[in-house]
C-alpha positions as CSV (number, residue, x, y, z in Angstrom):
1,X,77.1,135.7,186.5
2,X,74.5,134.2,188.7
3,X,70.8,134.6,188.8
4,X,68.1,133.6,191.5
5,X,64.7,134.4,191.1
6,X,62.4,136.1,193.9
7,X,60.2,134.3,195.9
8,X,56.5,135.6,196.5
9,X,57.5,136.2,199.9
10,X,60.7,138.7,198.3
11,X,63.1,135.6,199.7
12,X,66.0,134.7,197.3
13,X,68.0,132.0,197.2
14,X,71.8,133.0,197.1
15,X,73.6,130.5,194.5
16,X,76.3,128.1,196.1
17,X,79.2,129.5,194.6
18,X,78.1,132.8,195.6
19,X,77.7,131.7,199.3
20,X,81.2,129.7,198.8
21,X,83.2,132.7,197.8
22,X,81.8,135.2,200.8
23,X,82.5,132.2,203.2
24,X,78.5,132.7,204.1
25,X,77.4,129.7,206.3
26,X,73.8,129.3,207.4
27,X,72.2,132.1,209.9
28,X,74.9,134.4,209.0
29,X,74.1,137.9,208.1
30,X,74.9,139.5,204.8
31,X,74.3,143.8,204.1
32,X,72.8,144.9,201.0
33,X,75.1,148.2,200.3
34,X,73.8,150.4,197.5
35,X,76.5,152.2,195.5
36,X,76.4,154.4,192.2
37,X,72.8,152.6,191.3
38,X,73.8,148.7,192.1
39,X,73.3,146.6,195.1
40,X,76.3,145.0,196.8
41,X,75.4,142.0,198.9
42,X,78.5,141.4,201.4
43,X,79.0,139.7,204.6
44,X,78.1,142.1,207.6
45,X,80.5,141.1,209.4
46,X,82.8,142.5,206.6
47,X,81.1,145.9,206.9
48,X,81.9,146.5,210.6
49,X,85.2,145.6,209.8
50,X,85.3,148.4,207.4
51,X,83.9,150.7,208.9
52,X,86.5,150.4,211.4
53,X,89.4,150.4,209.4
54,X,87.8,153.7,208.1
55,X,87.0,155.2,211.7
56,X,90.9,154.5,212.3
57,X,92.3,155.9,209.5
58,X,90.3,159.1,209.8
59,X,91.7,159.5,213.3
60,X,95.2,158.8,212.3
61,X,95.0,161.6,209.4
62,X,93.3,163.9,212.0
63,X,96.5,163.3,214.0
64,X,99.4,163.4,211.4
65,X,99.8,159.9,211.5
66,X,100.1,158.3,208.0
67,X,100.0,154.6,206.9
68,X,103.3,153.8,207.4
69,X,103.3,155.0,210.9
70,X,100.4,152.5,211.6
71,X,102.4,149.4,209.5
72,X,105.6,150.3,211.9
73,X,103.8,150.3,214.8
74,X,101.5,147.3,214.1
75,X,105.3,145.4,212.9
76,X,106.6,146.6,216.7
77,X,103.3,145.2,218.3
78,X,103.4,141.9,216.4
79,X,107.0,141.3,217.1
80,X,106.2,142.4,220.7
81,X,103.4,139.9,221.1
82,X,105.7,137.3,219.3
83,X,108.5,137.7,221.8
84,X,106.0,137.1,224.7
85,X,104.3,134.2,223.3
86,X,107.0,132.0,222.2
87,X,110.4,133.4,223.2
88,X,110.7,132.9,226.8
């Protein structure tokens, strides 16, 4: 567990190890999520990521399509984009 107090101005300082395991560099953004009565602090970046992972995978369901479908077409892609890359 870490702890960090709060500054007068509500600015806290987010311990190294912290920053060091969410890969958070200076100027970067982070996203304060809450969730069942706690605060998540995440990278934003992460969040948009997310939130489209979700946004596809409400499509696909809308469509029939389940998770395999999208790993066995994502494996055809990636061996398609392979093949043009580096087996000419």
């Amino acid at each position: 567990m870490e702890v960090s107090r709060i500054s007068s101005k509500g600015q806290v300082t987010i311990p190294k190890s912290i920053r060091e395991r969410l890969k958070l560099d200076a100027g970067d953004k982070v996203a304060f999520i809450e969730e069942n009565g706690k605060i998540i602090i995440t990278k934003s970046s992460t969040i948009a990521l997310r939130e489209f992972f979700e946004s596809v995978a409400k499509e696909a369901e809308a469509k029939g399509i389940t998770g395999e479908d999208l790993l066995n077409d994502l494996e055809k892609v990636r061996e398609e984009m392979w093949n043009e890359r580096y087996k000419k």
